[in-house]
Structures are given as structure tokens and as C-alpha cells.
C-alpha positions in Angstrom: 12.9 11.4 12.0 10.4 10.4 14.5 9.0 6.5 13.6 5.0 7.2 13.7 4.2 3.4 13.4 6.6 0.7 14.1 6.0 -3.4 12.5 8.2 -6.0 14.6 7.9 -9.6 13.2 4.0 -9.1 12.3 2.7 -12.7 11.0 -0.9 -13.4 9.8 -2.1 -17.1 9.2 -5.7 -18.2 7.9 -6.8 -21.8 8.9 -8.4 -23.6 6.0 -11.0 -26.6 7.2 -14.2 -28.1 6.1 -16.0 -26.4 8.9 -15.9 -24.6 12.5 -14.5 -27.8 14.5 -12.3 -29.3 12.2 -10.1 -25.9 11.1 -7.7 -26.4 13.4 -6.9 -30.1 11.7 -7.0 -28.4 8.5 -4.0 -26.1 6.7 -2.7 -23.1 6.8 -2.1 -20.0 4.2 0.9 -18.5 5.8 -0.5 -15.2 4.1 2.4 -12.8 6.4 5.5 -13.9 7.8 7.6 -12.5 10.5 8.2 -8.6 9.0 9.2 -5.7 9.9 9.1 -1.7 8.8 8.7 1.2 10.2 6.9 4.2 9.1 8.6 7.9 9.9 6.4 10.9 10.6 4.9 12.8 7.2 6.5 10.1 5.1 5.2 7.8 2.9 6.2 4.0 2.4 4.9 2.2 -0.3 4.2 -1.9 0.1 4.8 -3.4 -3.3 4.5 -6.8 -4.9 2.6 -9.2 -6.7 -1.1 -10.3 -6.1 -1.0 -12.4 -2.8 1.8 -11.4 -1.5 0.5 -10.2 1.6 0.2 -6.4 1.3 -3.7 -5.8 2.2 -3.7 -8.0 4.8 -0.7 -6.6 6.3 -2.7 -3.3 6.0 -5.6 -4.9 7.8 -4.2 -6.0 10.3 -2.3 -2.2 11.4 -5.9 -0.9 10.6 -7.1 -4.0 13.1 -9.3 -5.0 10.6 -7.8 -8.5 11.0 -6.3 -9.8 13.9 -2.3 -11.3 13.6 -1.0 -14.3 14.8 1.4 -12.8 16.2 3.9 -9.7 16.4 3.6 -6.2 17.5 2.1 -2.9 16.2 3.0 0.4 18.1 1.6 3.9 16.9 3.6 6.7 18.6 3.4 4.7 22.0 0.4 2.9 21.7 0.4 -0.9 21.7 -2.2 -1.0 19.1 -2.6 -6.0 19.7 -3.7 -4.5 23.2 -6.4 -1.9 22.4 -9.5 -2.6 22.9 -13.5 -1.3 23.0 -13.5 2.5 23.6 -9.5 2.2 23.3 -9.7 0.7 19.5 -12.1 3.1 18.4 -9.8 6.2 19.3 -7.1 4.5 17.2 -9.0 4.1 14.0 -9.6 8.1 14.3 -5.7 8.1 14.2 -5.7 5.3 11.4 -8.1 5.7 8.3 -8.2 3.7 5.3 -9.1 4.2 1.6 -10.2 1.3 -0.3 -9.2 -0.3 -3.6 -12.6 -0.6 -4.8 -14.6 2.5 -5.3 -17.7 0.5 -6.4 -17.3 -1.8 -3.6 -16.6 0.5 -1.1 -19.5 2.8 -1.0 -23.0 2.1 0.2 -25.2 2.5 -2.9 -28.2 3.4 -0.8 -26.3 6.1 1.3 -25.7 10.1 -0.2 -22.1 11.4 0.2 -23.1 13.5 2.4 -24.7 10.4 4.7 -20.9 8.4 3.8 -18.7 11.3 4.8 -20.2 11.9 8.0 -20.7 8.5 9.1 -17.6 8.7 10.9 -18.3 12.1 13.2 -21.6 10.4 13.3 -19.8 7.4 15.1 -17.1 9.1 16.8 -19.9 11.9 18.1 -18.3 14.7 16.6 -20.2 18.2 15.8 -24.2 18.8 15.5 -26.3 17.9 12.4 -25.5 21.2 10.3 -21.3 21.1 12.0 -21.3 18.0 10.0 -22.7 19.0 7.0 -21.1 22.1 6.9 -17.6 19.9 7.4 -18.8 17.5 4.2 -19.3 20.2 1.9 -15.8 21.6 3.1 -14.2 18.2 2.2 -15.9 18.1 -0.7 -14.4 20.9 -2.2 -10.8 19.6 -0.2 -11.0 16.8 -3.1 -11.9 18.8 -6.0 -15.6 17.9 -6.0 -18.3 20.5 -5.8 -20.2 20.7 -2.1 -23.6 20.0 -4.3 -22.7 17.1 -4.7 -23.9 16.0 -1.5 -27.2 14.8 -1.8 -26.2 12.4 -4.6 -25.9 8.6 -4.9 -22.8 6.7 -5.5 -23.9 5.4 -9.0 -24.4 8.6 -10.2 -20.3 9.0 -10.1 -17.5 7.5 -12.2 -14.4 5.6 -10.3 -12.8 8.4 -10.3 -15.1 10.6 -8.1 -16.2 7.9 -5.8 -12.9 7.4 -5.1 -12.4 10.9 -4.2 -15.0 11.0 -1.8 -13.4 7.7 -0.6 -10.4 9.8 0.5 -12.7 12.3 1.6 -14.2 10.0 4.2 -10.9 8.9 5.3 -9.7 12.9 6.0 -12.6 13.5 8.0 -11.8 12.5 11.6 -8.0 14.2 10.5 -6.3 11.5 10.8 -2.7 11.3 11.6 -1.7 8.3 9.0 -3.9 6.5 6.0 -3.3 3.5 4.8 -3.9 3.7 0.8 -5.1 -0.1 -0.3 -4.4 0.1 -3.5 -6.2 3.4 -4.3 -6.1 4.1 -7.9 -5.5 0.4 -9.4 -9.0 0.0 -10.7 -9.1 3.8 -12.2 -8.0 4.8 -15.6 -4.4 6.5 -16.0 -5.4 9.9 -16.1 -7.8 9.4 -13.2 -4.5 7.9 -11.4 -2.8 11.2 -12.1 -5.0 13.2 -10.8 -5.9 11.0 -7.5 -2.1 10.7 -7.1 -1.2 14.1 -7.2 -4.6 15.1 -5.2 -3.3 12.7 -2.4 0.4 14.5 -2.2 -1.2 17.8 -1.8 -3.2 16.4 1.1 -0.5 15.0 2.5 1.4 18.6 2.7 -2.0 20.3 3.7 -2.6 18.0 6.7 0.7 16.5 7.6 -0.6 13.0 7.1 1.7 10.3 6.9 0.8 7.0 4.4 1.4 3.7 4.1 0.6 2.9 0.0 0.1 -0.6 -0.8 0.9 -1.1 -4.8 1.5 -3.1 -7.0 2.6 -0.6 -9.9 6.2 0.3 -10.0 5.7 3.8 -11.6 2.7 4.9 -9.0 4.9 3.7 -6.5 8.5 5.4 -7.5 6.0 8.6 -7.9 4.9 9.5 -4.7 6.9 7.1 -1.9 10.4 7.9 0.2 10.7 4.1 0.7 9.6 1.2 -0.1 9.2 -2.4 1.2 9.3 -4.9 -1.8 7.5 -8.2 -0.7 7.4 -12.0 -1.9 5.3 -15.2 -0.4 4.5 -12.6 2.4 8.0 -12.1 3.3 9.6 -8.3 2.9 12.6 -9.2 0.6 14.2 -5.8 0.0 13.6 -2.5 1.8 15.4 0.9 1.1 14.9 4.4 0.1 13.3 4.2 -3.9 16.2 6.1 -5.0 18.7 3.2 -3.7 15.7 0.2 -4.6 14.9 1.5 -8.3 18.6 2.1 -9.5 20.5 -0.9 -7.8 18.0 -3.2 -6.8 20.5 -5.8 -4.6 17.4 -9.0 -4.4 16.6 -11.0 -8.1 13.0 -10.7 -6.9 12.9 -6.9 -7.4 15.1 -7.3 -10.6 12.7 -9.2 -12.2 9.8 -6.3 -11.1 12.1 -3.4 -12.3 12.6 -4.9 -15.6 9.2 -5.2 -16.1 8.4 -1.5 -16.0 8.0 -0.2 -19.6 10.2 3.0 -20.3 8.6 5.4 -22.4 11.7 6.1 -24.6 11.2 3.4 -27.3 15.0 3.1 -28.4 16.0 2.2 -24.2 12.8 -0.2 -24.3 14.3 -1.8 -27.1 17.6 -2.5 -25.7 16.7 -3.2 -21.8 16.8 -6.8 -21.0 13.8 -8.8 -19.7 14.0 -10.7 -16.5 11.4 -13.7 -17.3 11.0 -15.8 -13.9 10.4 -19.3 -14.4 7.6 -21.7 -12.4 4.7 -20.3 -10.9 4.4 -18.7 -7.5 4.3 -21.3 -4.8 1.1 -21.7 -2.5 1.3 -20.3 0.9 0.0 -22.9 2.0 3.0 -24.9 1.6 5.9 -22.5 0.9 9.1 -23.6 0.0 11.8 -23.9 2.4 14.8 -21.5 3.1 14.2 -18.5 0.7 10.9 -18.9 -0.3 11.9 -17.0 -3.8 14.6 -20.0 -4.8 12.4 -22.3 -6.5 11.8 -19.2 -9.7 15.9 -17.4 -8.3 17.7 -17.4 -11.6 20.9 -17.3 -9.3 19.8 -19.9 -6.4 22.7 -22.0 -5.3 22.5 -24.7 -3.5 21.9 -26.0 -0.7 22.0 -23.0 1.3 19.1 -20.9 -0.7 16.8 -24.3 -0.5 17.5 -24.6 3.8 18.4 -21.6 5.0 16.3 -18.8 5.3 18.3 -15.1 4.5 17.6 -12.3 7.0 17.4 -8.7 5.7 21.0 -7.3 5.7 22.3 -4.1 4.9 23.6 -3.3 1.6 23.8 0.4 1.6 23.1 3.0 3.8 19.3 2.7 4.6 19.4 -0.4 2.8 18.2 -3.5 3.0 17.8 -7.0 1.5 16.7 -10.7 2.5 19.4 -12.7 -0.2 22.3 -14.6 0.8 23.9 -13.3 -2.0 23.0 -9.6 -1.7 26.1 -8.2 -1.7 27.4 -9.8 -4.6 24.4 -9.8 -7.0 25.1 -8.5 -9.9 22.6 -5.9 -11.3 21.4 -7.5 -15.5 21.9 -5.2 -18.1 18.9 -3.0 -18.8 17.5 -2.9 -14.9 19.4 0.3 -13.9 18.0 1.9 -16.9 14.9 2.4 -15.4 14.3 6.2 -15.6 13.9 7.2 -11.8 14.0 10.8 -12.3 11.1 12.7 -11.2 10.9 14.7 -14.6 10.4 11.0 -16.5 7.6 10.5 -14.0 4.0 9.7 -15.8 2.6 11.1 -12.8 3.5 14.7 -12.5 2.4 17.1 -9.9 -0.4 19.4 -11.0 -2.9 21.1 -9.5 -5.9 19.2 -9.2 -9.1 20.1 -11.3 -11.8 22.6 -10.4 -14.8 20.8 -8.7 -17.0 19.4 -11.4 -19.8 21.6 -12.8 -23.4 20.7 -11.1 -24.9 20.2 -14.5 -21.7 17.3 -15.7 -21.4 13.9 -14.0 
């Protein structure tokens, strides 16, 4: 397969000071740190992990919504760090982005129809009624009704703002979207139906995604690999087939077995992985690994000085433990159904647009 977008030691840090001069005496949230992916042509990988890990800034920064540190970012051939003015704004037609927030994300004093073609509006694509005529098309794309246009963003629930969210990121045709966490502050059934409404587009237009998540189950659902990530470090990497059923880093032990089953009699009799200590602030991460302060199978001193690299433990493979290759998998973390018939997110066709009259 052809690598679309390629990720070679990316790292992001954030100075923290009292003010403009004295930042650079101040600290530093290491919030990324020297990782690496790449993202195949029409696939989908997921970046999954706990809240400030580093997986929306990570996004950002491909996006160049935020600037890294340091690293490289190449799309297809493009060094994206070197773009620039006339350059950069070509890329983003490549690159769009869909939100977490569907409240936050929307101007409340803008119509859909204004939101959606802000971007043709920017890029100068199409006259007045091309663009309308495009809006009420994409409308429809999403399962929304084209009447819908002239309406306000507070006349919508979550689940239809976000819709036109993903309708505004479809309309320069993007090659690849980057999905911020896209259904985490919708209702389940309104995650089904955005999920499944985002895989049919996917297949319509050939797009390619990088999901950012931090659910196990939307994840397993609609992603071909996934990057697990700690202290914004990528500590296991693989295909979710190979990451869900032998999970080779504690880190992504602890997450599996944290994913309810719905089959109350294997719930019962899975075994909890409860980490101890808090997360460490990246402002001062731990040395080595920075996951052996909570490891239940640290040993040291190697785990507390030496940092692991990402080896391979199976074909397409990967994970950042010295002890990869031996750690055992607990009891109860393989049972994690990872069969797409145990899926709560099965593939349906997406609802008729809503009726004019029902909001």
C-alpha cells in the first residue's frame, strides 16, 4: 500500500512562563515526543489513549494548526514543516478536520449554508448559486435535508451539527480527514449513526482518516490500525486485530480490560487491570519509560533509565516495552470480543434526511 502521510519523530513542546519575555526561563509540557506512524492510502488509523496524552495536538500539528518542535510531516511528497502562504493553503484543501465539539465548532451567527461554503468561499471555488447548489448536495450526502440551509446552528441537536461538521470538511474533497474525536460528546446512538455515516463516506470518496479516540469500541469499529499512546509517547502500534487480542505493552492491557463486554457471564469472570499512581505531569516526565512509575511489571533499573524503542513483536507489530516479547497477556484481556458481529457499532444505512417540520 501506498503511505499517503508519513510522521518521523514529530515532537511538540509548550513553554509555560509568567509572561512573553520570561517563557523561555519558564518550563516545559513535553505534550508529543519523538513519534512516528504512517498513514496508507484509503485506510484508517485510529490514535488512542487517555486525556492528555497528546493525540489532538498531534492532529494539529499534521493539520498545521500548531507548529512542532521538531520532526517531519510528508503528504504524498510534500514536506508539509516547509509550506507556506499560498503553498499551506493548498494543503489544508488536501487535509480537513472535523472537530470534537459540535457546539463549539460552529459559528452560532452563521446559516449552514454560510458554514459549508466558507471554504469554496476561501479557496475561490464555483459562483454564488455553484456553491449553494454544492451545500444542498452535501447536505443530503450526510443525511440532512438541503432545507436545512438557511438554519442556525442552535436550532440542531449534537448530532446534526455534527453532521454538517463533516459536511464542511467533505466540501473541498479532501484526500484525508482528521476526525478529533468526532462523536465523544454525542449520545451512543448518535455515535452509531455518525460512525457508520463516516465509513460510507470513506468508500464513496476514497478518503483516508486519521481518528483520534479515546473509546476502545468506536475505535476497534471502524480502524485497520491503531497507534496506542501514553505521556505523548506511541507505546504500541499494530493492526487492531493483533492490538485487541494480544496486546504485547501493560499500558494497553490495562485499556483493553477496561472495555465492558456485553455478555454479562464473560464480564463477570474478566479480570481488571487497576493501575496504580496518577499520571505523571508532562512537565516533568519520568525517566526511561515514562509508563514505569504505574507498570505492574517494571523492573529495575533498566525500565526507570532506559527508554524502550518500538520493536516488533509480530508481523505489523509493534511495541515500546523492554519486556515486550515476554509479557504475558492477564487473564480476561484476550476475552475482549473483537469480532465485528459483537461490534455496538454495526454498519447500517444511515437515516433519511430529517423531515422539514422535526428538528
Amino acid at each position: 500500500m501506498t503511505a499517503l502521510l508519513k510522521v518521523d519523530n514529530l515532537t511538540k513542546h509548550f513553554y509555560v512562563g509568567q509572561g512573553l519575555i520570561t517563557a523561555r526561563f519558564g518550563k516545559t509540557v513535553k505534550a508529543v515526543e519523538d513519534i512516528s506512524f504512517d498513514v496508507n492510502e484509503g485506510e484508517t488509523v485510529g490514535l488512542v489513549g487517555e486525556s492528555g496524552c497528546g493525540k489532538s495536538t498531534t492532529g494539529r500539528m499534521i493539520n498545521r494548526l500548531l507548529e512542532p518542535s521538531s520532526g517531519k510531516i510528508h503528504f504524498g511528497d510534500v514536506d508539509v514543516r516547509k509550506l507556506r502562504g499560498r503553498a499551506l493553503k493548498e494543503y489544508r484543501r488536501e487535509v480537513a478536520f472535523i472537530f470534537q465539539d459540535p457546539y463549539a465548532s460552529l459559528n452560532p451567527r452563521m446559516t449552514f449554508g454560510e458554514i459549508m461554503s466558507e471554504p469554496l468561499v476561501i479557496h475561490g471555488v464555483g459562483t454564488r448559486k455553484e456553491r449553494l447548489d454544492r451545500c444542498k448536495e452535501m447536505l443530503k450526502t450526510v443525511g440532512l435535508s438541503p432545507e436545512h440551509i438557511n438554519r442556525y446552528p442552535h436550532e440542531f441537536s449534537g448530532g446534526q451539527r455534527q453532521r454538517v461538521g463533516i459536511a464542511r470538511a467533505l466540501m473541498m474533497r479532501p484526500k484525508m480527514i482528521i476526525c478529533d474525536e468526532p462523536v465523544s460528546a454525542l449520545d451512543v446512538s448518535i455515535q452509531a449513526q455518525i460512525i457508520n455515516l463516516l465509513e460510507e463516506l470513506q468508500e464513496e470518496f476514497n478518503l483516508t482518516y486519521l481518528f483520534i479516540a479515546h473509546d476502545l469500541a468506536v475505535i476497534r469499529h471502524i480502524c485497520d490500525r491503531v497507534a496506542v499512546m501514553y505521556l505523548g509517547k506511541i507505546v504500541e502500534f499494530g493492526g487492531w486485530r493483533e492490538v485487541y487480542n494480544s496486546p504485547h505493552h501493560p499500558y494497553t492491557q490495562s485499556l483493553l480490560s477496561a472495555v465492558p463486554v456485553p455478555d454479562p457471564e464473560k464480564q463477570r469472570s474478566r479480570n481488571r487491570i487497576i493501575l496504580q499512581g496518577d499520571v505523571p505531569s508532562p512537565i516533568d516526565p519520568p525517566t526511561g519509560c515514562r509508563f514505569h512509575t504505574r507498570c505492574p511489571i517494571a523492573q529495575f533499573p533498566i525500565c526507570a533509565e532506559k527508554e524502550p524503542e518500538l520493536k516488533v513483536v509480530g508481523e505489523g507489530h509493534q511495541a515500546a516495552c523492554h519486556f515486550a516479547a515476554s509479557c504475558p497477556i492477564p487473564d480476561g484481556v484476550s476475552a475482549v470480543p473483537c469480532s465485528p458481529e459483537d461490534s455496538p457499532f454495526q454498519v447500517v444505512p444511515h437515516p433519511e434526511p430529517y423531515p422539514t417540520n422535526e428538528i
